[in-house]
Structure formats: C-alpha cells, structure tokens
C-alpha positions, 0 to 999 in steps of 0.5 A: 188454690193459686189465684195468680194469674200472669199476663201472657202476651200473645204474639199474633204471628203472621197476620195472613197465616191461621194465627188470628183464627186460632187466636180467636179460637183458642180464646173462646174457651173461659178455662184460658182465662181462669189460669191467666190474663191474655194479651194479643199482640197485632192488629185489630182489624186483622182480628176483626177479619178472621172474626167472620170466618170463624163466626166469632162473638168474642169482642175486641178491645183496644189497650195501650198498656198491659194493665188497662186489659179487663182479660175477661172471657168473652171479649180479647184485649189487643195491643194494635201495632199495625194497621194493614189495609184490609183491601191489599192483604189476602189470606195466605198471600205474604207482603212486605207490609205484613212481613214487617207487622209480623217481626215487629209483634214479636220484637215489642212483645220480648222488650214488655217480657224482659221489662216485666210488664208481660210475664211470658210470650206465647207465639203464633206461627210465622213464615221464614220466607215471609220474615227474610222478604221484610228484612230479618236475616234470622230463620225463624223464631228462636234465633230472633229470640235469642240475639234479642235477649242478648243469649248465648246458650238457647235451645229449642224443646218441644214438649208434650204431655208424653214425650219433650225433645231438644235439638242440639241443632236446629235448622241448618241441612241435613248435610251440614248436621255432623260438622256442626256437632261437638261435645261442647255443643251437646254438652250445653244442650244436655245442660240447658235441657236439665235446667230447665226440666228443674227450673221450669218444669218443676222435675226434682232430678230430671232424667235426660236421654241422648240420642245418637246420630247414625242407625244403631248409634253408630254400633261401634263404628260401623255406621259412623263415628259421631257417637263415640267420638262427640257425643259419648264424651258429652254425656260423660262430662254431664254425668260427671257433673252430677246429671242424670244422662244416659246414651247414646241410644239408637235413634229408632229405640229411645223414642219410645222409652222416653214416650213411655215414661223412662225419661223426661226428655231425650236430646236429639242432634238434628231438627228432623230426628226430634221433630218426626217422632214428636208430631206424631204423637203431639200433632195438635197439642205439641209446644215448642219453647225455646230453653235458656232464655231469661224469659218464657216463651212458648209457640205452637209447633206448627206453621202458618197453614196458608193454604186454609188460613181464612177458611175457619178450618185452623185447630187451636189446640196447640195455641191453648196447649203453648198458653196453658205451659206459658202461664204454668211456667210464669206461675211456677216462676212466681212461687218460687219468687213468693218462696224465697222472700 
C-alpha cells in the first residue's frame, strides 16, 4: 500500500471566479487527503469569503512554508500572496488587483515545483481578459507555463476516464488553423502525446490516434488537402519510430473509437475538434494537463463561471479529478524514482 503522499500546490486561480468555492468544496472530502497533501496558493481571506457561500466548517491556516502544512481533513493550509480588501472585490467582477493576485499564484507555484519544494501544480480556472487587464501578454495557462519553465515542445491534454484529447493547436482562430499546421508540428505532438501516456500515465505501449482536419479526413482531396499533405506524413514519420499511431480518421468517427477503448489518446488539430467531444462526456470530471512540461501540472478544464461565483452553486468535481491525476502522476513519479536507486 503506497503511503507517500505528495504536495499538491493548488493555484487559486481568479480570486472572484469559483475557484475558492471549489477549492472549499473540493477540500471538504478526507478521501483528498489520504492520497496527497493540499496546499493552496492565494488569499485567505478570499477563502474566508467564499466560506459563507458554501457553509463551510473547514478551517484556514496560514503557512510560510510547505512543510509547516499539518494537511489534515478538515482544515486548508494556505500559502497567502495577496491581501485583496474585501470591500473593493466583487464575485464575478475583475480588477487589476485581482488580476495581478491571479498571475502571481500561478508564477510562485511553478518556481516551488521546479525547486521541489511542491511535487505538482494544480490550477483553479483563470480569466484570459482578466490575466491580459493586469499585464500578461500570454492567453492563458499553458503558454505562461511553458515560457516559465523555459519549454519548447508542450501540449495541452485533456483526460478523462473514457476519453484523452491533445491539441496540436490551441487558441488561436479557426481561420488561422491550417496555416499553423505542419508535419513537424503534429509530429511533436504525436511524441509528446506518447511520452506522456508512457512516462506519466504509466501505458507500457500506448496507442495514439490522429484525427484529420476536414469532414471525411479530406476523402482523398475532395474536402482539402491538409490530411495527405501535412498530416498523413507525421503519422509516417512517427510510425517509423516505432509508435503505435494511426490516421487520419474522420474527425466525426474516431471519437467514438477512442471513447470505446480503441486508443489511448487521439490527437486533434484545432482547440474545438478536441474540446466538444470531450465535455460532452467529461463535463464535471474532465482535466486539462499541460504535456511536455519538466513539472506536473494539472487544471480543471472549465472557466471561471463568473455568473455564479459567490453563490455556492460551483461543481467541484474536476477540481477533485485534476487533484487525484496530480498526485497519482507525483506518485507514479516517485516509484519510478524509488526504483531506480
């Protein structure tokens, strides 16, 4: 029986979203804390706030450091970087102070994970406009992630118990979709896609699925030519190195094949393609890990819901989802540590 338990710093994301309810939420359950140790990074008394719509017992605890935390059920340890005024923030409603408090969350908790003073980062949902209002030039999450940890090739999965996806592009237009595309850059997410299905996930030999990027993957030109151009070539050049990858399939097929158990993972070319399919089956319990990272990090794959925030009606469930991934991933990460000394 594993009796490791890993800290997990959770990333309070924006202070006047639902991610202090959820974290409040999410918290309250003593299964959490059998598997890891939670740490939330943000603010107190945001927390404290959220406490009176949710009807929360749970108590908070300042810590300066990691290891100070008790990390027992029933009371959360905070890691407190801000200290909004109470009477200038609103649920739902934005500001520069609050913008900047989100960011600096998310910057201090990927410095404590690469130092290893915290085993993985689990993020609560951020606002992009909010993030771009207090300064950031990134468009969300992944791409802060990745220039912080100084990453090149990252990609952004969302996992489920049925279904993963993985985006060879992210959040860019629809029009801008096929220009972006190239058999180098599918042919890193393929890679990236089964290292971490092997490195991670724990799959002995993972099998990835493509899909294609027009109906009927193109059927042979007549839809576009993205598919025998761009992406037929990537699979070949994966294959070749031993992968198990298959494609392109008809963007309206392989969803389902993969749902069923036929792959482990299907790599989609646009943010849409992937995402539709996946909510529809993992809307409560879907995570979104970001892929090629020298960290773990893992997020709920929803937003910040600001027209419920501060009314208790937040689901927690992919909170507690991304938080179970996350310490499974430390602890897998751990064994294999144990293993090899």
């Amino acid at each position: 029986m594993n009796t490791y338990r890993p800290v997990i710093g959770i990333t309070m994301g924006d202070p006047v979203g639902i991610g202090p309810e959820i974290i409040l939420k999410a918290l309250s359950s003593p299964s959490i804390y059998k598997t890891c140790k939670p740490l939330i990074i943000g603010d107190t008394g945001v927390l404290k706030l959220a406490k009176k719509s949710t009807s929360s017992a749970l108590k908070i605890k300042d810590v300066k450091i990691p290891v100070s935390g008790i990390y027992q059920s029933g009371q959360i340890d905070v890691l407190c970087l801000s200290k909004l005024n109470k009477d200038k923030i609103s649920w739902g409603k934005p500001t520069l102070q609050t913008g900047k408090a989100m960011i600096k969350y998310i910057t201090t908790a990927i410095d404590m994970a690469i130092k290893g003073s915290i085993d993985a980062i689990v993020t609560c949902p951020i606002n992009k406009a909010a993030m771009r209002k207090a300064g950031s030039k990134f468009s969300g999450h992944t791409e802060l992630l990745a220039e912080h940890t100084k990453t090149d090739s990252f990609a952004m999965m969302l996992a489920g118990r049925k279904l993963r996806v993985v985006l060879a592009t992210i959040h860019i237009p629809l029009k801008n979709v096929s220009a972006e595309l190239s058999k180098e850059r599918i042919l890193k997410t393929i890679q990236i896609t089964w290292d971490a299905l092997h490195n991670k996930f724990g799959f002995k030999k993972p099998r990835i699925a493509v899909a294609g990027l027009n109906p009927h993957a193109g059927e042979e030109r007549m839809f576009g030519d993205e598919e025998e151009r761009i992406i037929s070539p990537a699979i070949d050049s994966a294959s070749k190195k031993g992968l198990d990858v298959s494609g392109p399939f008809p963007p309206d097929t392989v969803f389902y094949h993969a749902a069923n158990g036929r792959y482990d993972a299907v790599v989609c070319m646009y943010h849409d393609q992937g995402l539709i399919p996946f909510k529809l089956l993992h809307f409560t319990d879907g995570v979104n890990t970001t892929l090629g990272l020298p960290i773990i990090r893992t997020s709920v794959d929803h937003g910040t819901a600001y027209d419920i925030a501060g009314t208790g009606k937040a689901d927690p469930g992919s909170l507690v989802a991304a938080i179970n991934m996350a310490a499974e991933h430390a602890i897998y990460k751990h064994s294999l540590k144990v293993s090899s000394q």
